[in-house]
MIMI-941356 format. One record per residue: residue in three letters; y, x negated, z of N, C-alpha, C in turn; residue number from 1. Coordinates in steps of 0.001 Angstrom, whole numbers, padded with zeros to 6 digits. Layout:
   resn       n.Y       n.X       n.Z      ca.Y      ca.X      ca.Z       c.Y       c.X       c.Z   resi
    Ala         Y         X         Z         Y         X         Z         Y         X         Z    NUM
...
//
This chain:
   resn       n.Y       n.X       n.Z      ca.Y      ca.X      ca.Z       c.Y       c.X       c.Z   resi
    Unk    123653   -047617    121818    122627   -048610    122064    122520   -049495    120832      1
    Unk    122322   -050846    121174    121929   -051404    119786    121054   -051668    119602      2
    Unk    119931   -051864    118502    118814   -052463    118459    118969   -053506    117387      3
    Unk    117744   -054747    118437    117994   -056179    117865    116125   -055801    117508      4
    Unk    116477   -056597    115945    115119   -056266    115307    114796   -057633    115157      5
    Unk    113237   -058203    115376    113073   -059515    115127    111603   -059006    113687      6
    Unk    111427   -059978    113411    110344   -059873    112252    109607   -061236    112283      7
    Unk    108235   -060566    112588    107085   -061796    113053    106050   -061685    112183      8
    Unk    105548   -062516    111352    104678   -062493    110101    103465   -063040    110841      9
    Unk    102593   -062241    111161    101308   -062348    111624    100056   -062139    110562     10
    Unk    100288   -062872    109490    099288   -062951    108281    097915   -063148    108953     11
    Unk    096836   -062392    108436    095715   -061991    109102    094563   -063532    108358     12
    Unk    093976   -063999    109236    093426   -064748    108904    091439   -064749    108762     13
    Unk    090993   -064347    109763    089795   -063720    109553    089512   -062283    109056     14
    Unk    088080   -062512    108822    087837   -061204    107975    088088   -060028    108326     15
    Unk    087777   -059975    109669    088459   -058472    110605    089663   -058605    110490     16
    Unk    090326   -059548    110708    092152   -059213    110627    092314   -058675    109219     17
    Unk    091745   -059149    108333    092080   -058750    107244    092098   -057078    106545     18
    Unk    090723   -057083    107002    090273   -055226    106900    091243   -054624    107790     19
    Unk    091775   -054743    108876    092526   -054024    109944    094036   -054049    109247     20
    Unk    094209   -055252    108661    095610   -055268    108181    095771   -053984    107041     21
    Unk    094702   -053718    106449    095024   -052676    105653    095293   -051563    105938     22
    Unk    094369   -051365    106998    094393   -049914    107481    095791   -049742    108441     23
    Unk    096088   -050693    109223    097230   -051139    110176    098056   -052181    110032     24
    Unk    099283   -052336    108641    099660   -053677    107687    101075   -053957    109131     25
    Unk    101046   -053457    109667    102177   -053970    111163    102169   -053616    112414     26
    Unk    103272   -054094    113477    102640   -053746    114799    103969   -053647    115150     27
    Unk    104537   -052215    115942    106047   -052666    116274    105671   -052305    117708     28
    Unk    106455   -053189    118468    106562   -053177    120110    108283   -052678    120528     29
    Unk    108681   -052158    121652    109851   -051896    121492    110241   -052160    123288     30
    Unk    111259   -052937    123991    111374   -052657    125421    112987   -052779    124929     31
    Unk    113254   -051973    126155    114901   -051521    126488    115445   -052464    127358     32
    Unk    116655   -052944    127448    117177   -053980    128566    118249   -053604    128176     33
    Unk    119203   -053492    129584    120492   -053666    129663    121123   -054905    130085     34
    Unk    121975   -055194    129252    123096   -056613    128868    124011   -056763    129258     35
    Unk    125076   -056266    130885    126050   -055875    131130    126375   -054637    130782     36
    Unk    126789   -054041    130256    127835   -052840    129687    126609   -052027    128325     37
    Unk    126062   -053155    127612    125423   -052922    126295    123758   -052803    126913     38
    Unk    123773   -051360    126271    121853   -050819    126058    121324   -051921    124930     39
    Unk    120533   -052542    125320    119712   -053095    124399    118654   -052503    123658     40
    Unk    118221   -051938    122836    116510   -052158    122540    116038   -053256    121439     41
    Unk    114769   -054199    122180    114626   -055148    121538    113075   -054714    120865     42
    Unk    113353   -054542    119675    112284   -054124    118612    111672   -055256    117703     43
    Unk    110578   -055694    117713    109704   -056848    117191    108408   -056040    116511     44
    Unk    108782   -056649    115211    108104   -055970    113923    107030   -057000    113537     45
    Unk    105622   -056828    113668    104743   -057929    113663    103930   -057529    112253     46
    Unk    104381   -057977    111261    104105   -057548    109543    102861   -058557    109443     47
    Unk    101596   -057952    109382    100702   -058413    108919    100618   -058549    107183     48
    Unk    101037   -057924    106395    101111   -057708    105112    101810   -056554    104702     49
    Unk    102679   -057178    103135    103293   -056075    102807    105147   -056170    102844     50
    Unk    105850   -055468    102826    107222   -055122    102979    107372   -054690    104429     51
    Unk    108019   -054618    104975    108911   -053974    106130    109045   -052394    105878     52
    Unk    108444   -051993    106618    108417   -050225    106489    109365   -049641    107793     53
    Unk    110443   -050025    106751    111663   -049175    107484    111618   -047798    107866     54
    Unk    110987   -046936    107115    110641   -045226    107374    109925   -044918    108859     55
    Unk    108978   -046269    109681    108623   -046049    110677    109644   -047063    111917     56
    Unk    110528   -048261    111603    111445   -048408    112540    112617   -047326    112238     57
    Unk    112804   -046559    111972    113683   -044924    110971    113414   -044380    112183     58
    Unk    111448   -043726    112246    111604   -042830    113465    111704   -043409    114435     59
    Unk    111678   -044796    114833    111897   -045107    116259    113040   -044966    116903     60
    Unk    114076   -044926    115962    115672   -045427    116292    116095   -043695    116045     61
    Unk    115520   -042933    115775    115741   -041365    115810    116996   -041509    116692     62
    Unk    118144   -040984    116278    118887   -040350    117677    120279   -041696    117601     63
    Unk    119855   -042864    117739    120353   -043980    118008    121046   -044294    116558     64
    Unk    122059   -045316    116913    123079   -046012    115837    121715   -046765    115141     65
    Unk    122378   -046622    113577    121924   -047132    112748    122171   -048595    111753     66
    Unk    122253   -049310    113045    123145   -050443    112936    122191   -051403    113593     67
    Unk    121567   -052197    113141    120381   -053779    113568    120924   -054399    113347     68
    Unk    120845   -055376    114556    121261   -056459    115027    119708   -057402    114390     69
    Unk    120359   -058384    113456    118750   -058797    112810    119022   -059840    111768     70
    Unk    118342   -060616    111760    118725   -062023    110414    119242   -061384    109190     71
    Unk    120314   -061685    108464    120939   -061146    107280    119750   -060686    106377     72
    Unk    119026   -061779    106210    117745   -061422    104613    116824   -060539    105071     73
    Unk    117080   -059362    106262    115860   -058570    106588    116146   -057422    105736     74
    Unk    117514   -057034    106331    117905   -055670    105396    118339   -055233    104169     75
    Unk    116784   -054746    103239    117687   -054706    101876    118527   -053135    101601     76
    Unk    119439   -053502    100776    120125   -051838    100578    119829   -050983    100464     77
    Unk    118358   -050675    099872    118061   -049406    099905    117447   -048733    101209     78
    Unk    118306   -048947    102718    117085   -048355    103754    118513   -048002    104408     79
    Unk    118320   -046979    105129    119432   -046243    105858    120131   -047067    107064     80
    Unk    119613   -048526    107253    120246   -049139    108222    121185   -050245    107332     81
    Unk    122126   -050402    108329    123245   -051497    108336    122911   -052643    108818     82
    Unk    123673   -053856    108778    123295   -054625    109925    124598   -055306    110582     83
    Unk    124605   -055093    112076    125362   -055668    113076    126042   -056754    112926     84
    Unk    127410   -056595    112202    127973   -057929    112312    129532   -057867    112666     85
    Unk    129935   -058336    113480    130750   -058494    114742    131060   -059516    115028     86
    Unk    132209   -060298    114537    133002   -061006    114800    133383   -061706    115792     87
    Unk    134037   -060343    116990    133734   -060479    118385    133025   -060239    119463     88
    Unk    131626   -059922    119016    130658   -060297    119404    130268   -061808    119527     89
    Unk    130262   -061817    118119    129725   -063669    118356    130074   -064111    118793     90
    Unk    131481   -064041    119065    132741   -064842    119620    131793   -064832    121237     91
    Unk    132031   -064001    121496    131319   -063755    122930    130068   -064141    123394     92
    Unk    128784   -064220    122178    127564   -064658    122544    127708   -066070    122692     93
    Unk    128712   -066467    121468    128738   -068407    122247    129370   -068714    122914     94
    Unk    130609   -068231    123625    131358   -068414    124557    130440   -068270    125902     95
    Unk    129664   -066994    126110    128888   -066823    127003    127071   -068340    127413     96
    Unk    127394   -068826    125756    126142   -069640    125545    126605   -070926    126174     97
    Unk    127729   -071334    125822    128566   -072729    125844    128793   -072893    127274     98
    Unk    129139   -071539    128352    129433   -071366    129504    127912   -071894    130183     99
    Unk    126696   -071354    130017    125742   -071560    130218    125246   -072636    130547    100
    Unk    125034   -073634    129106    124915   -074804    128795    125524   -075657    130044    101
    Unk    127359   -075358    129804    127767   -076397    131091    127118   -076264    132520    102
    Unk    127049   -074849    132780    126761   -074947    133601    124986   -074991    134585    103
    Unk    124129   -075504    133186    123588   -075597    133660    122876   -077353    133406    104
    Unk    123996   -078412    132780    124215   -079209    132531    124642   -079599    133923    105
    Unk    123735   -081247    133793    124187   -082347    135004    125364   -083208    134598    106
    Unk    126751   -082510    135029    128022   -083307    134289    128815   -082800    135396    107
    Unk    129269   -083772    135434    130493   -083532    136822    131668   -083294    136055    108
    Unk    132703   -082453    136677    134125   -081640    136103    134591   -083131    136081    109
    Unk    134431   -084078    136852    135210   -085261    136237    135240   -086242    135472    110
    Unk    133715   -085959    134345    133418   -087039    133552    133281   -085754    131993    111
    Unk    133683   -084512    132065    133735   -084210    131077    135319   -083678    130534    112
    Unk    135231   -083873    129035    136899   -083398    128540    136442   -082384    127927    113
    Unk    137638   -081230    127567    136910   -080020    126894    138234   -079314    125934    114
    Unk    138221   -079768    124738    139055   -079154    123969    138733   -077947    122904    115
    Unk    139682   -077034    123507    139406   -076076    122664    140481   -075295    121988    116
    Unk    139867   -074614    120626    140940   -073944    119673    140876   -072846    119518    117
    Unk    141520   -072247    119762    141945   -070902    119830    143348   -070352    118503    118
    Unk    143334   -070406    117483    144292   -070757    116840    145467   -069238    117399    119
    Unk    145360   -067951    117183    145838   -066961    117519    145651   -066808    118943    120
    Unk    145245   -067153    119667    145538   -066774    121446    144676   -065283    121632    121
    Unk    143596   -065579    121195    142656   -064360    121089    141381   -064181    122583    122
    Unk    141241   -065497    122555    139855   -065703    123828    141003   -066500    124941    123
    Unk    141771   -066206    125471    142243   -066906    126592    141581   -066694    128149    124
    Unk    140422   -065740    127632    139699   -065657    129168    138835   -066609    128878    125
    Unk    138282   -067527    128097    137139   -068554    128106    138025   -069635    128520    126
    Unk    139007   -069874    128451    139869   -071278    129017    139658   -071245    130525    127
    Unk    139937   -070314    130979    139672   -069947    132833    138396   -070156    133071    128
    Unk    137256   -069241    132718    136199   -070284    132547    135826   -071495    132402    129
    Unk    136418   -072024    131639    135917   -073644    131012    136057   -074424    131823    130
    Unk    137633   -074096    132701    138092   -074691    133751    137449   -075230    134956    131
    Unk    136508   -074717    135122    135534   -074313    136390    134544   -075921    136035    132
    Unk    134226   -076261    134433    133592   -077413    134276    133899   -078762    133543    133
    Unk    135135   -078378    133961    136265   -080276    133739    137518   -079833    134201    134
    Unk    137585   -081649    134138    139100   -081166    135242    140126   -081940    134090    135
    Unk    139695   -081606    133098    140544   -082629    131852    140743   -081108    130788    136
    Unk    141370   -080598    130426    141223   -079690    129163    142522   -079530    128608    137
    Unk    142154   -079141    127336    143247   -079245    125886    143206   -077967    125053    138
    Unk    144142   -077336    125409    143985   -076267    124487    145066   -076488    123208    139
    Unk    144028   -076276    121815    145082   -076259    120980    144929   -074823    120376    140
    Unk    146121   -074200    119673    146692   -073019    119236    147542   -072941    118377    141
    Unk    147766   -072262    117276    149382   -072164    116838    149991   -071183    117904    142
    Unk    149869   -070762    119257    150346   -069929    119897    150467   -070260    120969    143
    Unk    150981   -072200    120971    151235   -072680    122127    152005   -072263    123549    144
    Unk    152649   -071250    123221    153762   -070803    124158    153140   -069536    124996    145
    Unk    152071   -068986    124742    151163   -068332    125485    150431   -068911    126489    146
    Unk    149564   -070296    125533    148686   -071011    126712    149265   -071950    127522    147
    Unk    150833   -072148    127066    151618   -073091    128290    151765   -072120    129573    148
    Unk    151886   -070574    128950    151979   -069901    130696    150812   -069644    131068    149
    Unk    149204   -070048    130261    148167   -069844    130916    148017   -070958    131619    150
    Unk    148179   -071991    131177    148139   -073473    131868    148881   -073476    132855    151
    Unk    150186   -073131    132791    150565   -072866    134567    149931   -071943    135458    152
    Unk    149597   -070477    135160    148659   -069591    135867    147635   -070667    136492    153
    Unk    146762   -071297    135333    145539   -071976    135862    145542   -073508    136794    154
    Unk    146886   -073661    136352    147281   -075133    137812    147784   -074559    139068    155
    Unk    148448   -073243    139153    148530   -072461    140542    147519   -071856    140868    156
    Unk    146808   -071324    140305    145312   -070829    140987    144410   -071691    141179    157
    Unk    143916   -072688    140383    142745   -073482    140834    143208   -074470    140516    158
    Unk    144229   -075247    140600    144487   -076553    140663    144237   -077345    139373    159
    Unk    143720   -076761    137885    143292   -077148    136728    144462   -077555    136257    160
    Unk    144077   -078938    134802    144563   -079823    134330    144693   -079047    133021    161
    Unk    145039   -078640    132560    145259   -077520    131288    146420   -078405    130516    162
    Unk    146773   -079220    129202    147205   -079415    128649    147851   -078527    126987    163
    Unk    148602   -078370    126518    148526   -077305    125476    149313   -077894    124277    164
    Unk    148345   -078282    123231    148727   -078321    121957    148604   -077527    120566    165
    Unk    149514   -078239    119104    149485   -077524    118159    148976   -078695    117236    166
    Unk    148279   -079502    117572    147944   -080963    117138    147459   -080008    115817    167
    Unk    147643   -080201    114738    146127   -080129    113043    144928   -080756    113248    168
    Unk    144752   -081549    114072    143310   -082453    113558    142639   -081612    114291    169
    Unk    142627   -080737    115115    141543   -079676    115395    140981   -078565    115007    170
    Unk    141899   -078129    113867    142300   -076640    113435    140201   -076046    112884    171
    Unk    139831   -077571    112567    138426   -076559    112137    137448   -076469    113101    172
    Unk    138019   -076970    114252    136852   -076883    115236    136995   -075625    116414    173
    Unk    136396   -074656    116881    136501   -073622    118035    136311   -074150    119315    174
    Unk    135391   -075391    119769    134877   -076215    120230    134597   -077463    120205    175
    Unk    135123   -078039    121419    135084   -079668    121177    134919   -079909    122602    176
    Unk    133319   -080223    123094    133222   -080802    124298    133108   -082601    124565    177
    Unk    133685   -083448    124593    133879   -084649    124924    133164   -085463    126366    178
    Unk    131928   -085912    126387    131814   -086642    127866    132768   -087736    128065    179
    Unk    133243   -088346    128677    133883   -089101    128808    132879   -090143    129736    180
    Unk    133393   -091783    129317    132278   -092451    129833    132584   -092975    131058    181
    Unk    131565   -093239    131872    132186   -093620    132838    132241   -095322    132922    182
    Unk    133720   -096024    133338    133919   -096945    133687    133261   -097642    134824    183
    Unk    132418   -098932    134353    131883   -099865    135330    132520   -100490    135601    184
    Unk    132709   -101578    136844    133848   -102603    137082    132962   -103695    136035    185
    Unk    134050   -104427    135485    133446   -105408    134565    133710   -105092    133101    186
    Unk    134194   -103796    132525    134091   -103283    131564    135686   -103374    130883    187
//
């Protein structure tokens, strides 16, 4: 299971918040959700005053990986947790975000272009995806000779426009969505 820790600074502002903050300096809430495949628990630490008292998110996570998913500057070294960082994860939370976006974007597959870099041929299942929201796409790679047989796969299955380059002028980008404008007569 992983747990994603958020940290909410609820500095006490009246006089009762204030007395209560002493006696009670945080508030942790905790609900479970499953994410596909991945147990979630989403743990929100509401620090009225004070440090982060890891010894009581400690017993919550009893049992469970000791690994938070959580803004870099939460966890300092001296507390028995790690923090969650995953490469291909991320890879996946924006691939899954970017998918989203299009599709929940008013853009027709024929007024958008969508180039993307993949330099090692690592995410070739987000190209099949992408496909689904333009009918224009560019994959660049140094591992052109992979996505030329994905680009044929994807013009016999769904009829997609899959182009495949090793162009440089993309190499720093993962993502490059392009609208393309549309032509008025007169223009």
């Amino acid at each position: 299971m992983l747990t994603l820790l958020t940290v909410e600074d609820k500095l006490p502002v009246r006089i009762s918040e204030r007395i209560t903050a002493l006696f009670r300096p945080y508030r942790i809430e905790t609900e479970i959700q499953n994410a596909g495949d991945v147990r979630l628990m989403k743990m929100k630490y509401f620090r009225r005053r004070g440090e982060i008292d890891f010894d009581k998110i400690y017993e919550i996570c009893i049992g469970k990986r000791k690994t938070l998913l959580c803004n870099k500057n939460i966890i300092p070294d001296d507390t028995p947790f790690s923090r969650f960082d995953d490469r291909e994860f991320k890879c996946i939370l924006m691939d899954n975000f970017i998918c989203s976006v299009l599709e929940n974007a008013d853009i027709s597959p024929s007024s958008l272009r969508i180039s993307y870099y993949d330099p090692r041929a690592e995410y070739p299942s987000l190209v099949e995806k992408l496909t689904h929201f333009s009918s224009i796409m560019t994959v660049v790679s140094d591992m052109p000779r992979f996505y030329e047989n994905e680009a044929e796969r994807l013009a016999k299955e769904y009829g997609a426009s899959v182009s495949v380059s090793n162009d440089t002028a993309c190499r720093r980008l993962r993502y490059l969505l392009l609208k393309s404008r549309q032509h008025h007569a007169g223009e």
